[in-house]
LUMDO-686581 format. One line per 10 residues: number of its first residue (from 1); their letters; for each residue x, y, z of N, C-alpha, C. Coordinates in pm, whole numbers. Example, Ala and Ser with C-alpha at 12.3 -4.5 7.8 and 13.67 -1.06 7.14 Angstrom:
2
1 = AS = 1319:-569:780:1230:-450:780:1320:-330:780  1285:-225:708:1367:-106:714:1290:3:787
END
This chain:
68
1 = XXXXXXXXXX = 84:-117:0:0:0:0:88:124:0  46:174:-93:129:289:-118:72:476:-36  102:491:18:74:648:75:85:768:-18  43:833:-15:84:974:-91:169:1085:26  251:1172:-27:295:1238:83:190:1319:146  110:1387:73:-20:1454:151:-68:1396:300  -116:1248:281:-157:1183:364:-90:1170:487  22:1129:452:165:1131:586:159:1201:635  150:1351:581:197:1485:640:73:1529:731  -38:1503:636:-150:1554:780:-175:1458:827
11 = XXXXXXXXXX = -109:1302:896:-121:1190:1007:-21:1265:1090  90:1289:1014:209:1322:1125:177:1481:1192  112:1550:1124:81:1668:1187:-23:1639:1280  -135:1532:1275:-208:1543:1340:-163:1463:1532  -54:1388:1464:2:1310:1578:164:1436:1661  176:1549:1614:315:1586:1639:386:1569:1574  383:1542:1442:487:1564:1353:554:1436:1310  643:1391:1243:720:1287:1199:716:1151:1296  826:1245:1380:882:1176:1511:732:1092:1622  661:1174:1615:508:1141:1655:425:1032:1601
21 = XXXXXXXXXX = 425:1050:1444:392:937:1412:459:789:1422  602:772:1410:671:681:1406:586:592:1522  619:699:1665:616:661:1738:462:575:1779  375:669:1747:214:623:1728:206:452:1680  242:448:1539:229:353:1488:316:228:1538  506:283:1579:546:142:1697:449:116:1781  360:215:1868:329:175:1947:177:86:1948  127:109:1821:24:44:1777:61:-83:1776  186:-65:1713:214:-245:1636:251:-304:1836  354:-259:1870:358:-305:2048:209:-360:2107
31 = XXXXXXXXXX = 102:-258:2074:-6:-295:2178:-68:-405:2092  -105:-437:1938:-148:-574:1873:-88:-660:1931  83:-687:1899:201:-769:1937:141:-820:2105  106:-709:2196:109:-748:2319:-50:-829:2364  -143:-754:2266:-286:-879:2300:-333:-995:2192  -188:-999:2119:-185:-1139:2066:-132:-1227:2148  -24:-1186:2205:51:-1298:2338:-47:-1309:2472  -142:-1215:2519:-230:-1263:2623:-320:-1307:2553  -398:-1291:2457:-513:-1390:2376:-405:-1520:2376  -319:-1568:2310:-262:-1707:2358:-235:-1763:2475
41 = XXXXXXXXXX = -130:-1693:2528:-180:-1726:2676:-294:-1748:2742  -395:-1720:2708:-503:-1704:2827:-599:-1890:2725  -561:-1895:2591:-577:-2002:2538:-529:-2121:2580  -358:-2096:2608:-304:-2241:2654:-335:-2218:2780  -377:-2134:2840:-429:-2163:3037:-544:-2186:3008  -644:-2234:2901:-777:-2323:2925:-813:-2403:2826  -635:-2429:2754:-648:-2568:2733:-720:-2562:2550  -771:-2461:2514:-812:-2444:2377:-724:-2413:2327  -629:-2480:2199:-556:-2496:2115:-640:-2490:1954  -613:-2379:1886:-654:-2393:1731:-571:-2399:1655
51 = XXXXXXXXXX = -554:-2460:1572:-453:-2448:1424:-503:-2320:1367  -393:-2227:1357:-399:-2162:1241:-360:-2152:1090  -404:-2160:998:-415:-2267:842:-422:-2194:767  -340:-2218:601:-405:-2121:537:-494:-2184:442  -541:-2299:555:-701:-2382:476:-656:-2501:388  -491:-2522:391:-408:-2652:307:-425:-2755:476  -442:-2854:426:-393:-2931:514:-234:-3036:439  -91:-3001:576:12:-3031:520:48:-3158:527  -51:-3234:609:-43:-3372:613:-79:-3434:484  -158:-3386:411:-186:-3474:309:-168:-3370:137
61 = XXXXXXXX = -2:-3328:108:24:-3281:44:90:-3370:-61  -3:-3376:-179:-11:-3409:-291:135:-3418:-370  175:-3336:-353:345:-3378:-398:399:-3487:-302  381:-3506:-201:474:-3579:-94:482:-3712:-163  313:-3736:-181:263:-3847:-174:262:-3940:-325  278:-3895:-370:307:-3916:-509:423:-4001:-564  391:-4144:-639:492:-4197:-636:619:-4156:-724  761:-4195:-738:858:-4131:-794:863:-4236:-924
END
């Protein structure tokens, strides 16, 4: 995704400037980063485990299995 400079300039003005935004957006990505690790945690403390997939199952991959 591409930005235009327009756009940047009035995020970063609206946050304090450059330095402001950087910081905004680390700290966005920090606070996702940090309630992805208590959403897991709080998963393996009750024992619900999900696969996350991108809908292949790798057990039964069609190249493997295939004779030579």
């Amino acid at each position: 995704m591409m930005w235009s400079y327009a756009a940047l300039s009035k995020a970063a003005k609206t946050v304090g400037g450059p330095a402001g935004l950087v910081f905004t957006l680390v700290g966005g990505g920090i606070a996702i980063g940090a309630a992805g690790v208590l959403a897991i945690q709080k998963m393996a403390a009750n024992g619900t485990y999900h696969e996350i997939t991108d809908g292949r199952d790798d057990d039964d991959n069609t190249e493997s299995s295939k004779a030579d």
